[in-house]
C-alpha positions in Angstrom: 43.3 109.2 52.2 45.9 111.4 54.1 45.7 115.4 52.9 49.7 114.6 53.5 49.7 112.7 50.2 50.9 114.3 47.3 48.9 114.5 43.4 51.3 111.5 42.2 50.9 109.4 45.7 46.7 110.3 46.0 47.1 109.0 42.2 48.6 105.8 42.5 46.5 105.1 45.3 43.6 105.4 43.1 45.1 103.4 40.4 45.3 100.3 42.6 41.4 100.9 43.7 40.4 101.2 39.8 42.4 97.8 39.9 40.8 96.2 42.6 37.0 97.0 41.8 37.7 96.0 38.7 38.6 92.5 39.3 35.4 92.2 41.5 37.1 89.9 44.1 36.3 92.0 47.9 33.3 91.3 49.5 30.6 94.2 49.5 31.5 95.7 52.3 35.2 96.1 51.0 34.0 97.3 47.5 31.9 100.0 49.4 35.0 101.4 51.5 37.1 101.4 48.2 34.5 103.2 46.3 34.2 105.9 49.4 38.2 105.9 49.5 38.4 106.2 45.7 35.8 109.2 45.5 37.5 111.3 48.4 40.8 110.6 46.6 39.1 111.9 43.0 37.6 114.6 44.9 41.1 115.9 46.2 42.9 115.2 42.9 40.5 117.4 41.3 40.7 120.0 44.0 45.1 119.7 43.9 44.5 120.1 39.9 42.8 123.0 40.1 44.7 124.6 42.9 48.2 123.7 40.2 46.1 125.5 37.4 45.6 129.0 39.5 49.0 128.4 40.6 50.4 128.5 37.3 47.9 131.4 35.7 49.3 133.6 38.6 52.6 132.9 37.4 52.0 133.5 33.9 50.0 137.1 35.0 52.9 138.0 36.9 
């Protein structure tokens, strides 16, 4: 995943890997790199979330 991506792009993205391991159809090696793509994208999605919550409690303190 690109840091270039935005929430709703990093998202969709992530929607079509929940897709694809859940029909089971890649070979290993492909499941692996989806799982490893899917976790870095969870990982930034978390990170964006959290960075749009401070965002918005420094607005609210303002």
């Amino acid at each position: 995943m690109s840091k270039n991506m935005t929430f709703e792009q990093s998202m969709k993205r992530l929607e079509e890997i929940v897709s694809l391991l859940e029909k089971n159809e890649q070979p290993l090696d492909e499941t692996i790199k989806l799982f490893e793509e899917g976790l870095k994208l969870s990982k930034e999605c978390d990170k964006k979330l959290k960075d749009f919550e401070l965002k918005v409690e420094e607005i609210i303190n303002e």
